[in-house]
Structures are given as structure tokens and as C-alpha cells.
C-alpha positions in Angstrom: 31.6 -89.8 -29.1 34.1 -92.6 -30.9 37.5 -91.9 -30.5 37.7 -92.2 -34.7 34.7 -89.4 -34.8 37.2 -87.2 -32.7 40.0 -88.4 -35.0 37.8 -87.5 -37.8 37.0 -84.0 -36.4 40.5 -83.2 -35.0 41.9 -84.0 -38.6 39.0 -82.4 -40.6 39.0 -79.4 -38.8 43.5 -79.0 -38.4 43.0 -79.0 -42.6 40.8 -76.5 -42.9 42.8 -74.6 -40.5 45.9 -74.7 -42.5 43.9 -74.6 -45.2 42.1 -71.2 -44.0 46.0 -70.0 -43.0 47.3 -70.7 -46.4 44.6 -68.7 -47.9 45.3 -65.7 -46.0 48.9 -65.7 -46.6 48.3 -66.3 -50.6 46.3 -63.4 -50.4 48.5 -61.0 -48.7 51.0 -61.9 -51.2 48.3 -61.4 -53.8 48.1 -57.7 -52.4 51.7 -57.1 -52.4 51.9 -57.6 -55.9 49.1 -56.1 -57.1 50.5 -53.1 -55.2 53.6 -53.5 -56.5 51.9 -53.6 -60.1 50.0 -50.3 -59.3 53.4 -48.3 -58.2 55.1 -49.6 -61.4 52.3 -47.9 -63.5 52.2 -44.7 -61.3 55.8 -44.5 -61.9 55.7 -45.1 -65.6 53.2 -42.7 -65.5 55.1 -39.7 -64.1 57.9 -40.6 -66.6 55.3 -40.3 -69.0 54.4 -37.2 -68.0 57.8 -35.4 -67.1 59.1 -36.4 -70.8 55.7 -34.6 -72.1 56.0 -31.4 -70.2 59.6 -31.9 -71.5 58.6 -31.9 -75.4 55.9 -29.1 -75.1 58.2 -26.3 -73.2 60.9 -27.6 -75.9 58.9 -26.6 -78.6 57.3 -23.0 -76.5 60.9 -22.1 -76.7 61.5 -22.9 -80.2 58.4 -21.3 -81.1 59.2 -18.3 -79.1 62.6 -18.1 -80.7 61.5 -18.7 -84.3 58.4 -16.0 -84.1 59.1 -13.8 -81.7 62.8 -13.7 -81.0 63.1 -9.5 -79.1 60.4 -11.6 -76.4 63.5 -12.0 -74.4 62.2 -12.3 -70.7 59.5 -14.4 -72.0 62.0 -17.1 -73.6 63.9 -17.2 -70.7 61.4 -17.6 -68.1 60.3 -20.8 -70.5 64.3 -21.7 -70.8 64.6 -21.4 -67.3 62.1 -23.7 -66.7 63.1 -26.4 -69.1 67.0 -26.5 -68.1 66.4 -26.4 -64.6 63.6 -27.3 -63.6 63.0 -30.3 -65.7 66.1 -30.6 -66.5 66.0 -30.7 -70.5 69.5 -30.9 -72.1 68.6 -32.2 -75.9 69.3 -30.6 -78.7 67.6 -27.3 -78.0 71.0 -26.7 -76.3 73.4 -25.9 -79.1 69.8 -23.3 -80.5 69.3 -21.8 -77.4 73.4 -20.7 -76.9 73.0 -19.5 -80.3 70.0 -17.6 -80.1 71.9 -15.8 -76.7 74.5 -15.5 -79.1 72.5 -13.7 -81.5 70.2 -11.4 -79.6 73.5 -10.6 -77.7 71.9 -11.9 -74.3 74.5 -12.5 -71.6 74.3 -16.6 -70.5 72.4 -16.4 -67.8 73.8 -18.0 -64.2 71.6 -20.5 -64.4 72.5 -21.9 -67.9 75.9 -21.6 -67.0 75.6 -23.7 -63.8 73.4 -26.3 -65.3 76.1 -27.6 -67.5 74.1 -27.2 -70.5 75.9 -23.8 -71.5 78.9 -22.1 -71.6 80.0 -19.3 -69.3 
């Protein structure tokens, strides 16, 4: 074989080597950001879904309070649920001390510890 043919073949085949090495590394970083992409929207997601779960036990309790106010147990089971465990401090706040207020419920320890109420 000609020393150019081996030339020809050395370069030839060096450039589709790099070539072949720069395609896998644009595609790994193709991946990263497409993965990247999908955690963003699973995250958005659960924010989504956290302020919904929010909203609907905010208006159970308001519901609960405006219709069936002696349900005590019941309200504070749902109460319970949206200071603490979701951590809801909105304006239900201010109804829900004055509903305790009202019915003459002692704060419970948990209202009192979560900042939202008042001991």
C-alpha cells in the first residue's frame, strides 16, 4: 500500500474517531439535560400538587366550620392536617382562632406550637 493511502486511512479514520468521541460526549450531555428538564417538571409538579391539597383541606375546614360548626373532632382532625402537616398558615388562621374562640375549644398543642396560634 502507498505511504499517502496509509496517510489517507490514518487521517480518515483519526476523524471519525474524534468524530464518533464527540458524538458520545454531546449526547451524554444531551441526557443530562433532558434529565435535568424531567426533575424540574417533577418538582413543579409536587409544588403543584402540595398547594392543591393545600386549597381543598382549606376549604373542608371552612366548610366544616360554616355548616357544621358542634363537628368539633372532625374540624380538628382536618385543621390538624392543614397546619401541620402541610403546613397551611393563610388566612384561615385568624377564622380558625376565632371559631376556637367561639365554640370555646381550648388551642390545641399543636396550633400553639406551629406558630400559627396563640397559646
Amino acid at each position: 500500500m502507498p505511504v499517502w493511502a496509509s496517510i489517507l486511512i490514518g487521517v480518515a479514520g483519526g476523524g471519525g474517531l474524534f468524530g464518533f468521541i464527540e458524538f458520545l460526549i454531546s449526547r451524554k450531555d444531551g441526557k443530562k439535560g433532558l434529565l435535568r428538564q424531567i426533575l424540574d417538571k417533577l418538582d413543579e409538579l409536587y409544588k403543584r400538587q402540595d398547594k392543591a391539597e393545600k386549597d381543598a383541606l382549606r376549604t373542608q375546614i371552612l366548610l366544616m366550620i360554616s355548616d357544621y360548626p358542634h363537628e368539633h373532632q372532625e374540624i380538628l382532625l382536618l385543621a390538624h392536617k392543614y397546619f401541620v402537616g402541610c403546613k397551611g398558615n393563610w388566612y384561615l388562621t385568624s377564622i380558625f382562632e376565632n371559631y376556637l374562640k367561639s365554640e370555646q375549644i381550648p388551642f390545641p398543642n399543636w396550633f400553639a406550637v406551629s406558630g400559627s396560634g396563640k397559646e
